[in-house]
Structure formats: structure tokens, C-alpha cells
C-alpha positions in Angstrom: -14.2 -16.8 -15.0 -17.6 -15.0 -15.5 -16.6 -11.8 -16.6 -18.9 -9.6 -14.2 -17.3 -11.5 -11.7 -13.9 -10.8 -12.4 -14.6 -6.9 -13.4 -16.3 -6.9 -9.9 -13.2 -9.1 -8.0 -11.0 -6.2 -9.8 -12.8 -2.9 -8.6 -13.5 -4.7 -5.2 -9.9 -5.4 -5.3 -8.7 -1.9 -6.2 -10.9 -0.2 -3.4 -9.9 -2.5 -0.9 -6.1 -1.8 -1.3 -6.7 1.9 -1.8 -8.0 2.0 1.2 -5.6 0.1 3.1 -3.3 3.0 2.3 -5.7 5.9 2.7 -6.8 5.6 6.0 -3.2 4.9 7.5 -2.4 8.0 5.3 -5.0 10.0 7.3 -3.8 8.6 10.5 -0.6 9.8 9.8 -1.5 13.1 9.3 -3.4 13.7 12.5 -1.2 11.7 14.4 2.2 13.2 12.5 4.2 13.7 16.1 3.7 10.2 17.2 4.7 8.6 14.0 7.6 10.4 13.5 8.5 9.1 17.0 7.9 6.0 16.2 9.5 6.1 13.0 13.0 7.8 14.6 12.2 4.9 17.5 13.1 2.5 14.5 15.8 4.5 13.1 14.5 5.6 9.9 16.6 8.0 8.1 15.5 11.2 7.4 12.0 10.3 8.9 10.4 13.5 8.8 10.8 14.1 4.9 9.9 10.0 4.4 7.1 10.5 6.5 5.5 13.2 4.3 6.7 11.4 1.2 4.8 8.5 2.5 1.5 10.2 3.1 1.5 11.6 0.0 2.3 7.9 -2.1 -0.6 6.5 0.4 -3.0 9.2 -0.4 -2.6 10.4 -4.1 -1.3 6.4 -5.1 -3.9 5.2 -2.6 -6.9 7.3 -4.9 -5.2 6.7 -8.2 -5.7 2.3 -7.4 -9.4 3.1 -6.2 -10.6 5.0 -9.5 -7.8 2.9 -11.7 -6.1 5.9 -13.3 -2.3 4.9 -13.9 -3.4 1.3 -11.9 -0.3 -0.8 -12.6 2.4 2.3 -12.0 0.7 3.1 -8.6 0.1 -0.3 -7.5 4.2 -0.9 -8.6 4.8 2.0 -6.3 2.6 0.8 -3.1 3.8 -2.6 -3.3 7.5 -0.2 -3.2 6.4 1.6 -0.3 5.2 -1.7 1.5 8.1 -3.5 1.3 10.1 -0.7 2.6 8.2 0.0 5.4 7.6 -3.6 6.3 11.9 -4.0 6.7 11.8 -0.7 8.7 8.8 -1.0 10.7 8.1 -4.9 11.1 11.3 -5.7 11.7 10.6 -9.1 13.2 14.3 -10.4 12.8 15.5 -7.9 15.2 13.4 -9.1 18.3 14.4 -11.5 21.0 12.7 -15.0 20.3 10.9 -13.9 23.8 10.3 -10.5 22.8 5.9 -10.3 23.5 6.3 -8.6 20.2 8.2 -10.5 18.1 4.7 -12.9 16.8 2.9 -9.4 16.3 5.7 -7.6 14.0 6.0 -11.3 12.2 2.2 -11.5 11.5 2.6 -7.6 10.2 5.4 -8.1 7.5 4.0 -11.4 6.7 0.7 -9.5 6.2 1.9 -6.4 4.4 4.0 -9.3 1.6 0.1 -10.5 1.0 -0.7 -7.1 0.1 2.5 -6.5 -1.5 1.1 -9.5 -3.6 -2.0 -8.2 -4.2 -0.5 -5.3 -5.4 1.9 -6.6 -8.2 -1.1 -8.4 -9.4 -2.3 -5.5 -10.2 0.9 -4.1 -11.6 0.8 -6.9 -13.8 -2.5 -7.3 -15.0 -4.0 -3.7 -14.9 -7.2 -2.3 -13.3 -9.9 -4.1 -15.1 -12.9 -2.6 -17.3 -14.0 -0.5 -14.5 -11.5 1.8 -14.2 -10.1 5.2 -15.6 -7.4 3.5 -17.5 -9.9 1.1 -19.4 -12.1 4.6 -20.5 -9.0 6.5 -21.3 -7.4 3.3 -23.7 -10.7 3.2 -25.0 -10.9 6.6 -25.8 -7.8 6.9 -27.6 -9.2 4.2 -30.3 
């Protein structure tokens, strides 16, 4: 592969998956009282500590994949914090077969394991030139 393209596939990569956790990390912030509901609706434990751990991992992990400092231990960690809150929250299993919801919450996990994919891609292959890990390995030459 060209390798403008793939620097440009990489940082296009990185932003889009850093904001995928961003802006759900802002939503949960102004909209704190009705996801704790909904998170105590599906019996998470301790939801109110998990659901400021969670904005925290989605905004500080979130920035760190955007601008590729620590890329491959904060894209390990999202891909984490998917899969956990794809068992909790799209928990399609748990739904009647004629449950109007059941398709929706199955498309969602099946979703979130795509970006769970996308994310150990990342874990495994690192951010690419463009990215504060590639200046700060370069600098220590």
C-alpha cells in the first residue's frame, strides 16, 4: 500500500474511533441522571463509580487514540471498555425472540465487536507516522 495512503487510513482511523468515544463521553456527562438509570435499569454493579470511570476512559483514552500518544495501550483499553459494555448494555441474548428490541441491541453488540476490531488493530500495529508516539520514538534516537 501507498504509504500516504496508509499514514492517512491510520490518522483517519484514529480520529474516527476517538470520536466514537468522545462524544458518547460528553453525552454522558450532560445526560449523567438518565444513564445512570439506564445503566442500574440493566443491573450494572456499582453503576455510578463505572459510569464516571467510563467517561473518563472515553474522554482522556478517546484523545490519547486521536493525537496517537500511548495509541496501542489506549486503543487495548477502549476495545476493554467496549466489550464490557456491549455484555452489559447490548445484551441481545436476554430478549424475547419477539422482543421489538431484540434486532436493535443485536445490531449494537454486533457493531461495537467491529469497533472492538478496529481497535485491537490498533493495539497491534500502533498509530502510524502521524501520531505522537511516532515523534516521541523518533526523538529518543
Amino acid at each position: 500500500m501507498n504509504q500516504y495512503l496508509e499514514t492517512f487510513c491510520l490518522l483517519s482511523g484514529r480520529f474516527l474511533l476517538g470520536v466514537y468515544f468522545i462524544l458518547p463521553g460528553i453525552s454522558k456527562i450532560t445526560g449523567f441522571d438518565a444513564t445512570l438509570t439506564y445503566m442500574n435499569d440493566h443491573n450494572v454493579p456499582i453503576a455510578s463509580v463505572l459510569l464516571i470511570v467510563t467517561i473518563i476512559i472515553q474522554l482522556g483514552a478517546g484523545a490519547a487514540l486521536i493525537v496517537g500518544f500511548k495509541a496501542k495501550y489506549m486503543a487495548f483499553v477502549l476495545a476493554g471498555l467496549t466489550l464490557v459494555i456491549s455484555i452489559y448494555m447490548h445484551n441481545f441474548w436476554d430478549l424475547a425472540d419477539d422482543d421489538a428490541n431484540r434486532a436493535h441491541e443485536t445490531q449494537n453488540f454486533f457493531k461495537n465487536m467491529g469497533i472492538m476490531a478496529g481497535l485491537l488493530m490498533v493495539a497491534a500495529l500502533g498509530a502510524g507516522k502521524l501520531s505522537l508516539d511516532s515523534k516521541l520514538s523518533a526523538n529518543k534516537v
